[in-house]
C-alpha positions in Angstrom: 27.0 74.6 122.2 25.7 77.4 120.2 27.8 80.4 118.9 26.0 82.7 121.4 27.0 80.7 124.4 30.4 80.3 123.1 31.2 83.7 122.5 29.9 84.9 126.4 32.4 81.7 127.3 35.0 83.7 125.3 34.2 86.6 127.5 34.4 84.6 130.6 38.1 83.4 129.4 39.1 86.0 128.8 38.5 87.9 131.9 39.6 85.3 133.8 43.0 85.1 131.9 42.5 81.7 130.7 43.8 80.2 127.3 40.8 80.8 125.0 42.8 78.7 121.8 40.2 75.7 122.4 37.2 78.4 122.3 38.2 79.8 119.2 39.0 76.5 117.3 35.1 76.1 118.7 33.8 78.6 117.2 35.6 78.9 114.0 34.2 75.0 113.3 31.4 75.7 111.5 32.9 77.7 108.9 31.0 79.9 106.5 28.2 79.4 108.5 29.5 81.0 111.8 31.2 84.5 109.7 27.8 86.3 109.9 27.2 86.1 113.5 30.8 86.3 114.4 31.0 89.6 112.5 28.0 91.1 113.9 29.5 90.3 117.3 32.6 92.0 117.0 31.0 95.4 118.4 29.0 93.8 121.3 32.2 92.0 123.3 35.3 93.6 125.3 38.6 94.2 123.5 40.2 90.8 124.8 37.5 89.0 123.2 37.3 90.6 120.3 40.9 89.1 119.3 39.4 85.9 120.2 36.6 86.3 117.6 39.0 87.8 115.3 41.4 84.4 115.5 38.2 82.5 114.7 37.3 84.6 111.8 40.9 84.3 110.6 41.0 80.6 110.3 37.4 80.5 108.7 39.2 81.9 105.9 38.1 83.8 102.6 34.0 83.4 103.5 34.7 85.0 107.1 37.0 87.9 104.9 33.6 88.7 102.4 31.4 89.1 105.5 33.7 91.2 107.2 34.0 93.4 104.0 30.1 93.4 103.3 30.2 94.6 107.3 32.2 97.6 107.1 30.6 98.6 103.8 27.6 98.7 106.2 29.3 100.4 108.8 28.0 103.7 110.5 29.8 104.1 113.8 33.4 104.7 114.6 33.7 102.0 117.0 32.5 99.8 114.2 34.9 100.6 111.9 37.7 100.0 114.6 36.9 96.7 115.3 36.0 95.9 111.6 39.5 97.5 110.9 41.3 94.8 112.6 39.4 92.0 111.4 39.7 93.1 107.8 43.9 93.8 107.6 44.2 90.0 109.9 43.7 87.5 107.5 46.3 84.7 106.1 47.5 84.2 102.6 44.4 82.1 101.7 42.5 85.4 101.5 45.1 87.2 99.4 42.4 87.4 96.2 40.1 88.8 98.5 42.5 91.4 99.6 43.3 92.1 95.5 39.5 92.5 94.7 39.3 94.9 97.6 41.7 97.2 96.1 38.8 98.1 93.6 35.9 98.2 96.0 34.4 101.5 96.1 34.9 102.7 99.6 38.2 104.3 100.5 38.7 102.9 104.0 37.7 99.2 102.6 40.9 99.7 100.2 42.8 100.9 102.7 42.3 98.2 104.9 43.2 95.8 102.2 46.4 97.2 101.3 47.4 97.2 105.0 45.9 93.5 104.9 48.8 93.0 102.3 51.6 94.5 103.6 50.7 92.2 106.8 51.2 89.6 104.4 54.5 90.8 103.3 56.9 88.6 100.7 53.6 86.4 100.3 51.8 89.0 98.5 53.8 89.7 95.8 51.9 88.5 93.1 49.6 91.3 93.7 52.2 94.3 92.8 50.5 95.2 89.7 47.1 95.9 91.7 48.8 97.8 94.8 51.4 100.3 93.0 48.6 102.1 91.1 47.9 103.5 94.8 51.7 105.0 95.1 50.1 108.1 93.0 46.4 107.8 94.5 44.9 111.7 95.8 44.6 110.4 98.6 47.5 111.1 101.1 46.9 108.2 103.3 46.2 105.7 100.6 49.6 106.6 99.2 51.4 106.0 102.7 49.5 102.8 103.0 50.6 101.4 99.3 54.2 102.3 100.3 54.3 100.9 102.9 52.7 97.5 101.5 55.6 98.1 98.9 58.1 98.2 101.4 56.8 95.1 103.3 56.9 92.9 100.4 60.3 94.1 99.8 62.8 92.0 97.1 60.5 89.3 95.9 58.4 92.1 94.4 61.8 93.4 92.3 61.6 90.8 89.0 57.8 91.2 88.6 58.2 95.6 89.0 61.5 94.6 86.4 59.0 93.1 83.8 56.3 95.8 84.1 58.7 98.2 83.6 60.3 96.6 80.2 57.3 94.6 79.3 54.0 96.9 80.4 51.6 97.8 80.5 52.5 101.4 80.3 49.8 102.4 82.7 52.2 100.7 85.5 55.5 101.6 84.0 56.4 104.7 86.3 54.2 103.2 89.4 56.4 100.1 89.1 59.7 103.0 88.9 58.7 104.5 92.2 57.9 101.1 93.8 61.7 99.6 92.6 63.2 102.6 94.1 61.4 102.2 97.6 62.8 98.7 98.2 65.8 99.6 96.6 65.8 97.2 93.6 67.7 99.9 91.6 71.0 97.4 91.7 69.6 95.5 88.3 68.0 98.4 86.8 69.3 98.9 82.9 70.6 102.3 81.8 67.3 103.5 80.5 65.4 102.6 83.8 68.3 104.4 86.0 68.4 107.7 84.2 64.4 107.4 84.6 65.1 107.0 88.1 66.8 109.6 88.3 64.6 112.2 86.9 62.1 110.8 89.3 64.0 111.2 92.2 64.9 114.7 91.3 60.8 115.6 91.2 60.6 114.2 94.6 63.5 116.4 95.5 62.2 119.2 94.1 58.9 118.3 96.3 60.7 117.7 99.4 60.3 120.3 102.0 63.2 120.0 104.3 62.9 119.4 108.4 65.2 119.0 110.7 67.9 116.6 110.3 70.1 114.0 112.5 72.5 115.5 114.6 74.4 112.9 116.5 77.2 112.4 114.0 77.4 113.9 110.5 80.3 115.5 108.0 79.5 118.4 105.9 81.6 119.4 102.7 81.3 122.3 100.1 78.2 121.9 98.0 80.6 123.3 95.1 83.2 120.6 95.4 81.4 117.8 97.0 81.8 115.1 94.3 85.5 114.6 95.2 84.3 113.0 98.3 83.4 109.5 96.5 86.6 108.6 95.8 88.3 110.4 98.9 85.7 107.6 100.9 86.1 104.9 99.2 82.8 105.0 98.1 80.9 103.0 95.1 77.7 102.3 93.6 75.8 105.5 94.3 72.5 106.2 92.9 70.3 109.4 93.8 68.0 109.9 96.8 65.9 112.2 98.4 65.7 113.1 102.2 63.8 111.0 103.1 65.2 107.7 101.2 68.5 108.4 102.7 67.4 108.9 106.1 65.4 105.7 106.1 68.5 104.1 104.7 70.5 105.2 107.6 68.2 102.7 109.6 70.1 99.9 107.9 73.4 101.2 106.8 75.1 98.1 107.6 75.4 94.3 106.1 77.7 91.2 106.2 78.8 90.2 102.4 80.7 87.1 102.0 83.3 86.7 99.4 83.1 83.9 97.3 86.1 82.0 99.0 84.2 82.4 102.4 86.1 85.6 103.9 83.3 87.6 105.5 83.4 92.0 105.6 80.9 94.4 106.8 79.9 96.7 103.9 78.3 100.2 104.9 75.6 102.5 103.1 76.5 106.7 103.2 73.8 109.2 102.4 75.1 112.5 101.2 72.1 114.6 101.5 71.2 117.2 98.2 72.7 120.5 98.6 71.6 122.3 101.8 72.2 126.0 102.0 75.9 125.4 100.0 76.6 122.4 102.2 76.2 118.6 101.3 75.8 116.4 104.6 77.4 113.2 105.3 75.7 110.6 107.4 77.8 107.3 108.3 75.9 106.4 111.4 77.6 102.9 111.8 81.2 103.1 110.8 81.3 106.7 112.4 79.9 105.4 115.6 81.9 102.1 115.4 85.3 104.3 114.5 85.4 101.7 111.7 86.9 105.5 110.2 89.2 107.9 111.5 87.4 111.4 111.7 90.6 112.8 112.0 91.9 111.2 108.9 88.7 111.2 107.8 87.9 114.7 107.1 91.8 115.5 106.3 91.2 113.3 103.1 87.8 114.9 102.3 89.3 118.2 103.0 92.1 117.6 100.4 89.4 116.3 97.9 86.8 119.1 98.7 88.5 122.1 100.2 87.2 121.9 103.6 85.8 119.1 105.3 83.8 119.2 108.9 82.9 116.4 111.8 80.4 116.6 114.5 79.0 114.4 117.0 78.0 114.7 120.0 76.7 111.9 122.6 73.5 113.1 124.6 74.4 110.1 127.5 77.8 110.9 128.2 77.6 114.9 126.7 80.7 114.6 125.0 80.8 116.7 121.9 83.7 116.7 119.1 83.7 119.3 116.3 86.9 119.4 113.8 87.6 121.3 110.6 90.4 120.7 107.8 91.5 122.6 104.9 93.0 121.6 102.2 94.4 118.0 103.9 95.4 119.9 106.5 93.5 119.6 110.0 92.9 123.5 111.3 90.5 123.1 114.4 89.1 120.7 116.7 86.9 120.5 119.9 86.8 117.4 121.9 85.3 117.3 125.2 86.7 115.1 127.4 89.9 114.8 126.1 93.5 116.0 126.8 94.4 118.7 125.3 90.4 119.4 124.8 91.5 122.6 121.9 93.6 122.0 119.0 94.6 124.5 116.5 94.1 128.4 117.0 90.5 130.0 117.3 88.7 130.5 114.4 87.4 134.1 113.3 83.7 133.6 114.3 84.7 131.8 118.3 84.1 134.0 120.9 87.4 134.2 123.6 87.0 132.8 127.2 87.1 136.0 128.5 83.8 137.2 126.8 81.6 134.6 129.0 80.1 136.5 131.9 80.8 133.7 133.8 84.4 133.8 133.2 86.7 134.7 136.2 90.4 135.0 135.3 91.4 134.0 138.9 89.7 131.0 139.0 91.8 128.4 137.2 93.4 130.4 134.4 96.4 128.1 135.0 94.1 125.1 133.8 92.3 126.3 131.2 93.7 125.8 127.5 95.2 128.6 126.1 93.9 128.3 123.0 90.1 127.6 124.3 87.1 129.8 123.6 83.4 129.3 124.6 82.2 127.6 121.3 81.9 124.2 122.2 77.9 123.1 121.1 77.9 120.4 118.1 75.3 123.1 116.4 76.8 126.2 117.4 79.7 125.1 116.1 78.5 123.7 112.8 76.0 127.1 112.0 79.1 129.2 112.5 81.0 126.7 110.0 78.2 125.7 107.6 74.9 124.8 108.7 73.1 123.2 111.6 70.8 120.3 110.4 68.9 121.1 113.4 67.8 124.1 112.0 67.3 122.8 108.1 63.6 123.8 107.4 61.6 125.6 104.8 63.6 128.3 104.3 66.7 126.0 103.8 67.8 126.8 100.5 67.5 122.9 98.8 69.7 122.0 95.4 70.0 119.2 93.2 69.1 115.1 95.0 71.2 113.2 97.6 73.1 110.2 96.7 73.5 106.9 98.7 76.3 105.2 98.3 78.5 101.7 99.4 81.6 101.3 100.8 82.5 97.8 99.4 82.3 97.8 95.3 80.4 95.0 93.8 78.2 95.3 97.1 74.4 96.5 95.7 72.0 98.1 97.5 69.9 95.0 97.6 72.4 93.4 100.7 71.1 96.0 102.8 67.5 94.7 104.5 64.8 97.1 104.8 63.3 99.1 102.5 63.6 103.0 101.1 61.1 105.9 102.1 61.0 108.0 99.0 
């Protein structure tokens, strides 16, 4: 049968739900003879079939890859560049040279496509760091979130080849290979030199970053002024600096499972302590907050005695419980906790308003019930803009000082445990 006829038997396949794997092995048979017509058939069929001719051009291999390049070098309409789109970033590890000499090809989108080809790829496209991290700094905005991305999906294997660019050359890749060790978080076997160049990398970025609104489900905040006695008051180890948006995207794997070398097995847990943030430094837990694998109570009294003053918030949108607690000095001096019995602890603070200042207040109406120490301040944000600031509200004109810092809770740990990789 001839590729014409198989591809309108594709069609019928397809639109009659039925398996089309035989098809495509079909049609995929001839090999470098059949990636011109396949190609220039990938605008004239309906989207289920198009996969089908994309499979088939996918196990051609490498010829199938160069005609679909030559294609979209071609390419005039949108709908062309879609479908050519998908082909291009779907090919296996055989085409992973054809991927790297796409990364010089003169077109934009065509190295664009191949970057997203290789972070498809993942930990088998390694071997092409040195071509892909020149992009972490390319004008174009896009190109740069695709190479970080492709950075990211290759992840650790890419660490001892960034590790030898960086003490070996060539100096043209030096601070590319920097950026890209600190986005998968290979900083753990970084020498002295390389951190403190870290460092002053991440503190550019910082002084790039404009601030948006942050997490507010649960979160500490200390005094900017006194914040590094909070390390040891957590238990904390390992830190190295951050911006934003590296400790946010660590928060989406804050946890891992370490095993001792006789076998005992512990759960170790990353903490991002965001840069300075109108005075404030932010504290963000997620796991062993929401797992009470920590005591807020005790929690903040520790960081209060380290710090001065130390301040919890969370607040549940399912169940619309919300807890907000202050200490001073070791000392706990006010909490909120909805939900629980007594609900008010501690005497009001200066800025709460009194019970009886809510319109909807009426004192005959279960006066007898109500706590007598309660006052109508009993938002999660509300409360933590009257104490120090809301990260709902952190923006642009959030005053921004010095980098964050992600840290461990188990020493000898690393940031390498922790899977995923870091958003700088």
């Amino acid at each position: 049968m001839d590729q014409t006829a198989l591809i309108a038997e594709l069609e019928l396949a397809t639109k009659q739900k039925e398996s089309t794997s035989g098809i495509v092995r079909r049609l995929a048979e001839p090999g470098a003879a059949a990636a011109p017509g396949l190609v220039a058939a990938l605008g004239t069929v309906s989207r289920p079939a198009l996969w089908g001719l994309r499979d088939a051009l996918r196990l051609i291999g490498p010829a199938a890859f160069d005609a679909a390049v030559a294609a979209r070098a071609r390419a005039a309409k949108v709908p062309e560049w879609w479908e050519l789109g998908h082909v291009l970033r779907g090919f296996d590890e055989r085409c992973i040279p054809g991927y790297t000499a796409a990364l010089s090809h003169p077109m934009k989108e065509i190295r664009q496509q191949a970057l997203w080809g290789l972070q498809n790829l993942g930990e088998a496209a390694a071997g092409t760091v040195p071509e892909v991290i020149p992009f972490l700094n390319d004008a174009d905005s896009y190109t740069r979130y695709q190479a970080e991305n492709t950075v990211r999906a290759i992840g650790a294997e890419a660490a001892p080849l960034l590790r030898a660019i960086r003490r070996d050359g060539p100096s043209s890749l030096r601070r590319h290979a920097l950026t890209a060790l600190a986005l998968i978080g290979g900083a753990d076997s970084m020498g002295e030199r390389d951190r403190r160049a870290l460092e002053r990398l991440i503190r550019v970025k910082t002084a790039q970053d404009t601030p948006d609104p942050l997490p507010d489900h649960w979160w500490l905040a200390v005094p900017g002024a006194t914040y590094e006695g909070l390390f040891e008051a957590m238990g904390l180890h390992d830190r190295i600096p951050c911006t934003l948006s590296m400790g946010l995207s660590a928060m989406g794997a804050d946890a891992t499972e370490i095993t001792d070398p006789d076998g005992t097995r512990h759960t170790a847990y990353r903490v991002f302590v965001t840069p300075e943030l109108d005075g404030w430094r932010l504290i963000y837990a997620d796991t062993p907050l929401r797992q009470m694998t920590w005591s807020p109570t005790d929690l903040i009294n520790r960081l209060s005695a380290a710090c001065g003053q130390a301040q919890f918030f969370y607040q549940d949108d399912h169940s619309d419980s919300m807890v907000w607690a202050v200490a001073v000095d070791g000392v706990p001096r006010r909490r909120y906790w909805r939900y629980s019995d007594p609900e008010w602890e501690g005497e009001p603070m200066e800025w709460e308003t009194p019970l009886s200042a809510d319109p909807d207040y009426d004192p005959e109406e279960g006066e007898e019930d109500d706590d007598p120490n309660a006052t109508t301040e009993t938002d999660t944000t509300g409360a933590a803009s009257s104490l120090a600031i809301d990260p709902t509200a952190v923006g642009s004109r959030t005053a921004l000082r010095g980098h964050g810092w992600l840290a461990i809770t188990r020493p000898d740990t690393g940031h390498g445990a922790f899977r995923g990789a870091l958003r700088i």
